[in-house]
BAFI-3210 file (N, C-alpha, C; in Angstrom, 3 decimals, decimal comma, padded with zeros to 6 digits):
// residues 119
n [1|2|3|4|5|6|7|8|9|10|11|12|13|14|15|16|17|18|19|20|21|22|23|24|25|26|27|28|29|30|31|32|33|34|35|36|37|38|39|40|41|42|43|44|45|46|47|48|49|50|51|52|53|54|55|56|57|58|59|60|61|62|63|64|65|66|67|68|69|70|71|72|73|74|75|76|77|78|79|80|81|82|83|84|85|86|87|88|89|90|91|92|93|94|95|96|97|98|99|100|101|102|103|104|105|106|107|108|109|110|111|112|113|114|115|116|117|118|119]
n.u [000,821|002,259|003,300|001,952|000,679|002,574|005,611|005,225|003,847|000,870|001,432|002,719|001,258|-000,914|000,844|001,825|-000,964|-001,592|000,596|-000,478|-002,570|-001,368|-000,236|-002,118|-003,573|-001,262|-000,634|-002,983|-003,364|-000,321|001,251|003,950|007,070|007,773|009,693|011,649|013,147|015,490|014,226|011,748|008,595|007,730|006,081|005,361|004,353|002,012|-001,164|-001,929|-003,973|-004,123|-002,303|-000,627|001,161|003,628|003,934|003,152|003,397|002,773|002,286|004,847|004,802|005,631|003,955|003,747|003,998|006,725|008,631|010,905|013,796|017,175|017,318|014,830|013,657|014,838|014,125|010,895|011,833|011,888|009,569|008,104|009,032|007,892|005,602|005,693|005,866|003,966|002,028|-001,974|-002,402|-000,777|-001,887|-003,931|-002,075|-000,136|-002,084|-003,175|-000,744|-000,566|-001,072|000,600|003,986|006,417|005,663|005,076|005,717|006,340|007,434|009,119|011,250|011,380|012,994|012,908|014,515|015,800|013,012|012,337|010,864|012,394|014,904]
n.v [-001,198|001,399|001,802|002,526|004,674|006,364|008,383|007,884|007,357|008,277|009,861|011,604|012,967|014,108|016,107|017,763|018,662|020,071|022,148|023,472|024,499|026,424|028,005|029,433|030,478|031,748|033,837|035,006|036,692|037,857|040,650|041,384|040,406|037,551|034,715|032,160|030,127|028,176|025,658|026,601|027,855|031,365|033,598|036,647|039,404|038,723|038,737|038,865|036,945|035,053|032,957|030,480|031,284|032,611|032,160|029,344|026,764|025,144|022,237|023,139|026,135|028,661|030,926|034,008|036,801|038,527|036,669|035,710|034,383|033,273|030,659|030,329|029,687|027,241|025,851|025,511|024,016|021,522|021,055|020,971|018,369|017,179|017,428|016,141|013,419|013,153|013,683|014,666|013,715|014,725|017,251|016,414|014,471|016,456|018,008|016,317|016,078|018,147|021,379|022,896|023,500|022,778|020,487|019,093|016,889|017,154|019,792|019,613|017,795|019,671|021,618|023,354|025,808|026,760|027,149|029,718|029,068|028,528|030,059]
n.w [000,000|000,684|-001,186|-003,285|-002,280|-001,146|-002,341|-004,640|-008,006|-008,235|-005,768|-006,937|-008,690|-007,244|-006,123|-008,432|-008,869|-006,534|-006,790|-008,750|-007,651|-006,389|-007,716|-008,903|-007,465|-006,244|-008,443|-008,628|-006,146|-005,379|-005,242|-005,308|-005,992|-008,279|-008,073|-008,668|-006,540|-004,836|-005,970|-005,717|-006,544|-005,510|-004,593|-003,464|-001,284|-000,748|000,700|003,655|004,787|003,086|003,529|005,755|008,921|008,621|005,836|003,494|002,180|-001,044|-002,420|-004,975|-004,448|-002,803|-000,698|000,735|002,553|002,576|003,821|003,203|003,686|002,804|004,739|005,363|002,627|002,401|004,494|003,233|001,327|001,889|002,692|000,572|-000,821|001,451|000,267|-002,417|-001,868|-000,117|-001,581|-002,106|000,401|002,175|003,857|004,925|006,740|008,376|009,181|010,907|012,581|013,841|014,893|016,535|016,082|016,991|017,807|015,644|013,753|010,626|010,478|012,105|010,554|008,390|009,642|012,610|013,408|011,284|009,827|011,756|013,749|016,090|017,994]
ca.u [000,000|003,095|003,996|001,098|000,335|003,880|006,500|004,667|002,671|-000,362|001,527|003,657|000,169|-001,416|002,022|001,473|-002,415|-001,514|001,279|-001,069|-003,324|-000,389|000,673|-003,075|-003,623|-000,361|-000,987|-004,399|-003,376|000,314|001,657|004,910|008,124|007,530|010,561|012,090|014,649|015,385|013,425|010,225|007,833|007,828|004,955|005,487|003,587|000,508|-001,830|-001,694|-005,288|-003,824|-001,305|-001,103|002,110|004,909|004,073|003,059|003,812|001,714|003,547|006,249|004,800|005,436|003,107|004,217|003,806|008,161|009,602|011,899|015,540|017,491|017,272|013,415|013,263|015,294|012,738|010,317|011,906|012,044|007,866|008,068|009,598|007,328|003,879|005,829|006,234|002,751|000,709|-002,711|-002,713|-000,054|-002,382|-003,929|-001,171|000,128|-003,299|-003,064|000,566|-000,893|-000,839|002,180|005,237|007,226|005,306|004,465|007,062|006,736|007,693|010,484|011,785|011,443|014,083|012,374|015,320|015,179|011,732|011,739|010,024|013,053|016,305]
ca.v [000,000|002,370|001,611|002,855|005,876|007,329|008,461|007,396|008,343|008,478|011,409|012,829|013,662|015,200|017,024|018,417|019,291|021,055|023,216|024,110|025,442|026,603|028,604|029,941|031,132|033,207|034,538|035,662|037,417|038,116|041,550|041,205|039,715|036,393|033,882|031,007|029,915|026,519|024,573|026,586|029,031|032,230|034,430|037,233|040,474|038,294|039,248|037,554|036,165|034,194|032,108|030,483|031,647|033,257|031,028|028,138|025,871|024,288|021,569|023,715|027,314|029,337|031,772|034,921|038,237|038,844|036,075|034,826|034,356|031,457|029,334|029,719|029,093|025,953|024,784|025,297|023,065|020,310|021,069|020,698|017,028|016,004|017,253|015,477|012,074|012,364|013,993|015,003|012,956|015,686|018,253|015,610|014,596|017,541|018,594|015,097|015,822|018,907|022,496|023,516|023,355|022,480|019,090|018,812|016,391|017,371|021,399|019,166|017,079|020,797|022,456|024,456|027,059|027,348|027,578|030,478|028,518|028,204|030,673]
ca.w [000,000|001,014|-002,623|-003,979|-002,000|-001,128|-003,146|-006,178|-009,597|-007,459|-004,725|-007,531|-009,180|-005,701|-005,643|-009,411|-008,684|-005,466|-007,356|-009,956|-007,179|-005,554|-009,136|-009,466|-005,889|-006,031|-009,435|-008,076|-005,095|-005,158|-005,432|-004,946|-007,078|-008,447|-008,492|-008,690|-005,603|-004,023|-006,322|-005,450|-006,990|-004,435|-004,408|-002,281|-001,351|-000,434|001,323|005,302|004,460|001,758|003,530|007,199|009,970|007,731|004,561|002,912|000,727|-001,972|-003,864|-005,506|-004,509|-001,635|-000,798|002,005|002,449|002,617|004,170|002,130|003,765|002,564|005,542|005,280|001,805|002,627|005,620|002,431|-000,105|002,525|003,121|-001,241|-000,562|002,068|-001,039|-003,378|-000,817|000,242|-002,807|-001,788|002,024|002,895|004,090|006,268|007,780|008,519|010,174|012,578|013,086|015,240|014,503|017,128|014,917|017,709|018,003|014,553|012,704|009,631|010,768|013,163|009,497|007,678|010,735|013,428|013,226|009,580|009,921|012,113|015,156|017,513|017,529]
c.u [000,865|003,450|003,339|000,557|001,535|004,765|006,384|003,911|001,876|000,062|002,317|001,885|-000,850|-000,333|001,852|-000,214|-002,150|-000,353|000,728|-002,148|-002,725|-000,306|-000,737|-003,513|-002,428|-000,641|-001,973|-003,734|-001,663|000,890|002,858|005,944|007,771|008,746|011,217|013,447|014,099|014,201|011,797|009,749|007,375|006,981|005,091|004,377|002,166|000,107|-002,069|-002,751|-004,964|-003,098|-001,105|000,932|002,472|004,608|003,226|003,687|002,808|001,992|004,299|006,403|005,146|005,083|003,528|004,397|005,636|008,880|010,286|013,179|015,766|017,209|015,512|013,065|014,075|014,311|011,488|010,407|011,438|010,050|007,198|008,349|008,522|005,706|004,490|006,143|004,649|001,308|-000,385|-003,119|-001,800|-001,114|-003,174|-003,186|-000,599|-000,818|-003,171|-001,647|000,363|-000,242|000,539|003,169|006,534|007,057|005,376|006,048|007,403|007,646|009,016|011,275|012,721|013,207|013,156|013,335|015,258|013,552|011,071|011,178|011,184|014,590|017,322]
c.v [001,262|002,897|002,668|004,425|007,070|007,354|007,637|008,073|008,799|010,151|012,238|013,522|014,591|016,193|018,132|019,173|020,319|022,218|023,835|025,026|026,414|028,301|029,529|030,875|032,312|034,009|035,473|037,225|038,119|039,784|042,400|040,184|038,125|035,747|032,725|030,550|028,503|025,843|024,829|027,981|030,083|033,173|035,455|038,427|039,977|038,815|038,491|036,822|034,809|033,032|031,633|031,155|033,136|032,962|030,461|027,878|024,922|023,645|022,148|024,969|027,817|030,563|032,490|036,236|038,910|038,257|034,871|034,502|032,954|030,323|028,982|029,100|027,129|025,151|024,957|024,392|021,867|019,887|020,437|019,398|016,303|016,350|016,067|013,390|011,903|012,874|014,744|015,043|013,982|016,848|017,464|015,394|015,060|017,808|017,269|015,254|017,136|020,480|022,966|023,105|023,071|021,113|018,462|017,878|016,193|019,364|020,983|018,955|018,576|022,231|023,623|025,678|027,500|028,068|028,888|030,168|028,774|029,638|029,529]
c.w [000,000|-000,354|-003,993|-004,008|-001,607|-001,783|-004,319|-007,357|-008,679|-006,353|-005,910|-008,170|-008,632|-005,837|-006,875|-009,382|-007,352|-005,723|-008,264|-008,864|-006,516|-006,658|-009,313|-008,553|-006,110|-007,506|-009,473|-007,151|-004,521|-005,507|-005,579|-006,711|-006,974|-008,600|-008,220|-007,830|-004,803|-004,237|-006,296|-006,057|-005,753|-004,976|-003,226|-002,807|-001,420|000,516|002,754|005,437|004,042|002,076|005,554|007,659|008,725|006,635|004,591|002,046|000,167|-002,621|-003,514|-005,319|-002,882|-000,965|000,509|001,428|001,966|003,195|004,043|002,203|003,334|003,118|005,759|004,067|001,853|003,404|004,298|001,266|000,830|002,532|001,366|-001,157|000,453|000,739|-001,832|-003,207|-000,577|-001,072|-001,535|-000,110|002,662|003,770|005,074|007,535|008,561|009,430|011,372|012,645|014,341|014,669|015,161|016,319|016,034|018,248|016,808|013,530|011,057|009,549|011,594|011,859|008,587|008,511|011,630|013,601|011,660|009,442|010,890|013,737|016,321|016,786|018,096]
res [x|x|x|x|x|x|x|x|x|x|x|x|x|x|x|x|x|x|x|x|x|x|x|x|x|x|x|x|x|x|x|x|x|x|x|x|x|x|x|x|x|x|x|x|x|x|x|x|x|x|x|x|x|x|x|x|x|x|x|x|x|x|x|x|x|x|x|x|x|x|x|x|x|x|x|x|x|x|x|x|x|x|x|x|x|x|x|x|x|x|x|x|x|x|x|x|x|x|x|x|x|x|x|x|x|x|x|x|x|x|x|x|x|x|x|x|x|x|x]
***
């Protein structure tokens, strides 16, 4: 079953549908410079509505008002690796892994200092 649902056609295709909403969402609502760093589509000058903490990530996009330092866009590629591992079930998981990002082991996997959470 692992075979079927992780790191397969089946999640790379959740991972491609959730970058396309990812790609349509920031196109919508971004206002800001659009570009391309560490593997991910960056949307900035969103609107804080638009996106949960600091960010997201959608698939391949990463949606934030301006915070974009390297070591975050790095805790963002890693968040790009776990869409493209779990496809669509990511956003589940994620939600039962527990909103605190200091419990949460996909926000632990991603770096809680990269990420901003811990100095």
């Amino acid at each position: 079953m692992n075979r079927i649902l992780f790191n397969s056609p089946l999640s790379r295709l959740g991972y491609w549908y959730a970058t396309l909403v990812g790609l349509v969402w920031g196109s919508i609502w971004s206002t800001g410079a659009i570009q391309r760093r560490n593997g991910l589509f960056v949307f900035t000058g969103m609107p804080t509505w638009t996106f949960g903490r600091g960010g997201s990530c959608v698939g391949a996009c990463y949606l934030t008002a301006q915070n974009v330092s390297d070591a975050v866009l790095e805790h963002e590629a890693v968040h790009k690796t776990q869409w493209q591992t779990y496809g669509m079930l990511f956003p589940f998981f994620y939600a039962a892994a527990g909103f605190n990002p200091l419990n949460n082991r996909f926000e632990i996997e991603a770096g809680l200092r990269k990420g901003g959470y811990i100095r």
